[in-house]
N, C-alpha and C positions, 0 to 999 in steps of 0.2 A: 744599682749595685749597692748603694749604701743601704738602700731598704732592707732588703735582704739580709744584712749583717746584721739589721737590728733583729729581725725577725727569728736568727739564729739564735743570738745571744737572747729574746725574747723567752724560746724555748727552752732554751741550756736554764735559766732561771727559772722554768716552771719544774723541769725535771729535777732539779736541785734541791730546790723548797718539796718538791714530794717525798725524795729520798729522805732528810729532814724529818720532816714529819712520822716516818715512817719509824724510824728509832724511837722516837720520844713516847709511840704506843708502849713498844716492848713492855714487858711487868713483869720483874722481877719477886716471884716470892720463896722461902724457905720451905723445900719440900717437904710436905705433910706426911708422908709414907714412910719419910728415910730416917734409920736411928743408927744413931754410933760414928765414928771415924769415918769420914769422907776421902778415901784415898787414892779411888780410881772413876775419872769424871765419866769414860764410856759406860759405866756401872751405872751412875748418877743418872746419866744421859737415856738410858733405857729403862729407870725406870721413871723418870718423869715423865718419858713420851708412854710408855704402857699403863702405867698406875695412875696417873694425873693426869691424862692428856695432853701435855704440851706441845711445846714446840721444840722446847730443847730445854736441858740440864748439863750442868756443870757443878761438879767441886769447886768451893773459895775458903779463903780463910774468914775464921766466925768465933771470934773472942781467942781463945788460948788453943782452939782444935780448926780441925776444916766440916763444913755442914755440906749437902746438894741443895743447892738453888734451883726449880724449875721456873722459866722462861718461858709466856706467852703471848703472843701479839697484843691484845688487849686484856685491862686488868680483869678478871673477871669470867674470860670469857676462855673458855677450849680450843686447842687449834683444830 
């Protein structure tokens, strides 16, 4: 029985550390296509996945205004 419990928690720790890892891809960059006021992130969001390929876009704030940020698994790479 006690084996078993480690073996669970063996797992729970690999599935953890994967999730983990998996954030820290993420790549955050400022969209290349978008100009002006950032004020509606489903706007953002559609055109980072059509125009840049991402994975997703959101609106953030970016000095004194808000910019689109798109969002890709890895830096670099297209989702």
């Amino acid at each position: 029985m006690e084996k078993r419990g480690y073996a669970v928690l063996a797992l729970l720790l690999i599935v953890v550390a994967s999730e983990v890892h998996g954030a820290e891809s993420l790549c955050e960059r400022r969209s290349q296509t978008w100009h002006g006021f950032c004020g509606e992130t489903t706007h953002c969001d559609n055109q980072c996945r059509n125009w840049e390929h991402a994975c997703h876009g959101a609106c953030h704030a970016d000095g004194l205004g808000s910019a689109c940020f798109c969002y890709f698994n890895v830096c670099g790479q297209n989702c």
